[in-house]
C-alpha positions in Angstrom: 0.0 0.0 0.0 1.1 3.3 -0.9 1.5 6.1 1.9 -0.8 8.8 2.6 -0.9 11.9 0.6 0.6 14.8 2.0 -1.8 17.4 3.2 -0.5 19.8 0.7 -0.9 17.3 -2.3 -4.5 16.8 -1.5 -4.8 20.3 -1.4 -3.7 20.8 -4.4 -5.6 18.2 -5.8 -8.9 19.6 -4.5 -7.8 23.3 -5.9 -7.7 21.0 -8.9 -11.1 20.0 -8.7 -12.2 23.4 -7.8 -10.9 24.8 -10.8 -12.2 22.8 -12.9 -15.2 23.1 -11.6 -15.3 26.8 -11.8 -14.2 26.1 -15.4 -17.4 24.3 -16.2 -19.9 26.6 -14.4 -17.8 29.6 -16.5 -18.7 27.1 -19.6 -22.6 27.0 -18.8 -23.0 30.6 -18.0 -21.8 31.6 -21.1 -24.0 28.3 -22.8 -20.8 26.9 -24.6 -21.8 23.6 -26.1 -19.3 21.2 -25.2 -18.7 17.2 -26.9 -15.5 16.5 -24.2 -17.6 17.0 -21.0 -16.7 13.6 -20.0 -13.0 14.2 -20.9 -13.0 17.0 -18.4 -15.0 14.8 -15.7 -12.5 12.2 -16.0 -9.4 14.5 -15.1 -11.5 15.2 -11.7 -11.8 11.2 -11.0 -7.7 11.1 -11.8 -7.8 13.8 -9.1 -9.5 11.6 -7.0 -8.1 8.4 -8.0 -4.5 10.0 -6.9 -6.0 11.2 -3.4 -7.6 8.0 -2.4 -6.1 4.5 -2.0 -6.9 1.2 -3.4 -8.5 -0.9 -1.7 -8.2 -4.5 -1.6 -11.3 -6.9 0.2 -10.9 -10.8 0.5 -14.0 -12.3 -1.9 -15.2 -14.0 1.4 -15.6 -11.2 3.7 -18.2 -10.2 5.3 -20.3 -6.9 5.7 -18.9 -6.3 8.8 -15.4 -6.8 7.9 -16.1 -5.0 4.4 -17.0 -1.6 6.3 -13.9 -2.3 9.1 -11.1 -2.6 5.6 -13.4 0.3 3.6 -13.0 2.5 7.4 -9.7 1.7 7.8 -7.9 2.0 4.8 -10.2 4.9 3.2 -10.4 7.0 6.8 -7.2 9.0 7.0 -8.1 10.1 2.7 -11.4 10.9 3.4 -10.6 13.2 6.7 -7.4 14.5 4.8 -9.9 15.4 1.6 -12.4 17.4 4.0 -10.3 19.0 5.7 -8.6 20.6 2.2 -12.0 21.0 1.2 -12.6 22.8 4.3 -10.0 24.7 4.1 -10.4 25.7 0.2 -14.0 26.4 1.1 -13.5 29.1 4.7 -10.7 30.4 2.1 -13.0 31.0 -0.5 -16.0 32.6 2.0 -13.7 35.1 4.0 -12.8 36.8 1.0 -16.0 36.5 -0.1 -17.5 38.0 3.1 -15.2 40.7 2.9 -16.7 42.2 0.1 -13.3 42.1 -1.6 -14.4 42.3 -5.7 -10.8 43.3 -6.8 -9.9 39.1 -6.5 -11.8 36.6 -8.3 -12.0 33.0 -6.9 -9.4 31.6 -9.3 -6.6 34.2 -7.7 -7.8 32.7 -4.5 -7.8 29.2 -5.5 -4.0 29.9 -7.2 -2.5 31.7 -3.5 -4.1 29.2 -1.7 -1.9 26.4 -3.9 1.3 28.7 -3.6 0.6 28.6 0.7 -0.2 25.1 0.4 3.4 23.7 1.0 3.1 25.5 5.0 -0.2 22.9 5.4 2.5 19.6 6.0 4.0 21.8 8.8 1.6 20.5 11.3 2.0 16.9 10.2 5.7 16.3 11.3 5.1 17.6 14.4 
């Protein structure tokens, strides 16, 4: 098994996602008729693919033991994913709340990458 992502790769990879899904909402607004929608979907499942881990169950398992692997091998991704989606998001909302028009979300999205590098400070403490 691979190990876990650092914190600023995931946050990276959820800026990623972010983007692009800025990119397509810029792409509706403006009612551009696109063929490679599913190309662009499939970079966001790379995204995701990279973040989380494979997981392997035995074919005999049970339920229970399904959901202890599934817990135990997804858990640390999936609280590492919120939290970079947390911290994308109350990125995002405080300049947003402070009426700050001069920056657009993308300039945001493209600091917050730049700053994410100080996020694996707290992990080798």
């Amino acid at each position: 098994m691979l190990p876990p992502m650092r914190q600023s790769e995931v946050l990276r990879h959820v800026i990623g996602i972010l983007t692009q899904a800025s990119e397509w909402q810029r792409l509706l607004e403006e009612d551009v008729e696109r063929v490679d929608i599913n190309d662009e979907a499939d970079a966001v499942t790379a995204l995701l693919n990279e973040t989380l881990p494979s997981v392997q169950v035995p074919a005999d398992a049970s339920v229970e033991e399904i959901a202890a692997i599934v817990g135990r091998e997804l858990g640390e991704a999936v609280q590492q994913l919120a939290g970079a989606f947390t911290v994308a998001f109350v990125t995002l909302a405080e300049v947003h709340d402070s009426g700050r028009q001069e920056i657009s979300s993308a300039d945001v999205l493209r600091e917050l990458a730049l700053r994410a590098e100080g996020f694996d400070d707290t992990d080798e403490e």
